[in-house]
C-alpha positions in Angstrom: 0.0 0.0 0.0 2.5 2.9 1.0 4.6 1.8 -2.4 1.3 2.1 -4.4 1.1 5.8 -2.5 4.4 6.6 -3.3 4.2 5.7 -7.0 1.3 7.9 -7.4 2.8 10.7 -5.5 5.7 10.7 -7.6 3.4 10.5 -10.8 0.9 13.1 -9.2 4.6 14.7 -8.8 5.5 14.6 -12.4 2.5 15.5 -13.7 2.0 18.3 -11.4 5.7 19.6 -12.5 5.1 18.9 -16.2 1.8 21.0 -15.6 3.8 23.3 -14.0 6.3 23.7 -17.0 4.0 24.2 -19.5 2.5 27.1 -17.2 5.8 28.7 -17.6 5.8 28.3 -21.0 2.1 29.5 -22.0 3.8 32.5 -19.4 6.7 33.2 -21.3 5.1 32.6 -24.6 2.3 35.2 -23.5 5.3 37.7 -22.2 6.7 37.7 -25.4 3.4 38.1 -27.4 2.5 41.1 -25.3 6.2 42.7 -25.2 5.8 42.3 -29.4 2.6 44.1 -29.0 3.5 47.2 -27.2 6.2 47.0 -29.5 4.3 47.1 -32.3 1.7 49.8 -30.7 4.1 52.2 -29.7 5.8 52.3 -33.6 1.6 52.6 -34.9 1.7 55.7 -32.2 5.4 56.9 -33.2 4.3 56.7 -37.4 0.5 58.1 -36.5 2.2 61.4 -34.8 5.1 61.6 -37.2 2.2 61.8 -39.5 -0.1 64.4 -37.5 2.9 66.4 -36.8 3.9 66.6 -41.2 -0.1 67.0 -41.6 -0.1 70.3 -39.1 3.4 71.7 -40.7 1.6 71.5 -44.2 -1.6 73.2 -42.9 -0.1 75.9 -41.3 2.3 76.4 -44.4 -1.6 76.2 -46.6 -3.0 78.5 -44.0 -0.2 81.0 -44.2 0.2 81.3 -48.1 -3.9 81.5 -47.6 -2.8 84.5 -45.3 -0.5 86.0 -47.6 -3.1 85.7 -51.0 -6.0 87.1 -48.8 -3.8 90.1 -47.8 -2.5 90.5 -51.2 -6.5 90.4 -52.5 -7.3 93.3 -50.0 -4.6 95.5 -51.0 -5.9 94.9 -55.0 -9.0 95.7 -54.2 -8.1 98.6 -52.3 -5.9 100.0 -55.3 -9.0 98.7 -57.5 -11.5 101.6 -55.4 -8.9 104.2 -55.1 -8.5 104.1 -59.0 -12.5 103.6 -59.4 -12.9 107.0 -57.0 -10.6 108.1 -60.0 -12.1 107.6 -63.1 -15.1 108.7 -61.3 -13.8 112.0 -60.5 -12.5 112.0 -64.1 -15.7 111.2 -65.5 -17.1 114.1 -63.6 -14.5 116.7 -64.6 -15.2 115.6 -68.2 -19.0 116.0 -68.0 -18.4 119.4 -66.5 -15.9 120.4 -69.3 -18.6 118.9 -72.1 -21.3 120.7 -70.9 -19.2 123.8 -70.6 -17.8 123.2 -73.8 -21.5 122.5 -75.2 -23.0 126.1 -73.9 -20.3 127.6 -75.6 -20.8 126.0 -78.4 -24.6 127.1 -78.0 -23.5 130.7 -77.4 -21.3 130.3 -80.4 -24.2 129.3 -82.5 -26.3 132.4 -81.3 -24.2 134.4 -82.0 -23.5 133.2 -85.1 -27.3 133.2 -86.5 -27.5 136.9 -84.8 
């Protein structure tokens, strides 16, 4: 009887140390899995922020030559109503000087038929 015991403590033994062994390996095994995960996460977050970081650099460069074509636009359309205010006062001058031009020309006639 205590022989039969000891063989199956000895198996219970080995088995329990074989169970034991492949613990440790499913441990390591899931170590390694894990460690090539973060591994592989951190280089997705490293490559998603490069990519971020190039993707705000080109916006603000977009934004600022946006800047510079808006500011450009507002001075040509500033020199655009200074020279309308212009040819306005031009025109007016000129009307003024036709009409002038026109009663003298009636005058003229006047006294011409007289």
């Amino acid at each position: 009887q205590l022989h039969l015991t000891t063989s199956e403590k000895n198996e219970l033994a080995r088995s329990l140390e074989m169970v034991q062994n492949q613990l440790q390996e499913k441990e390591h095994e899931i170590k390694r899995e894990t460690s090539e995960y973060k591994d592989r996460l951190l280089q997705a977050e490293k490559e998603h922020q490069d990519a971020l970081t190039e993707a705000n650099r080109k916006n603000k460069v977009e934004i600022e030559a946006c800047h510079e074509k808006i500011s450009s636009l507002e001075c040509f359309i500033s020199s655009q109503k200074l020279e309308i205010e212009h040819l306005k006062s031009n025109k007016e001058q000129l009307n003024n000087s036709l009409k002038e031009a026109n009663q003298a020309l009636g005058e003229l006639l006047k006294t011409k038929v007289r």
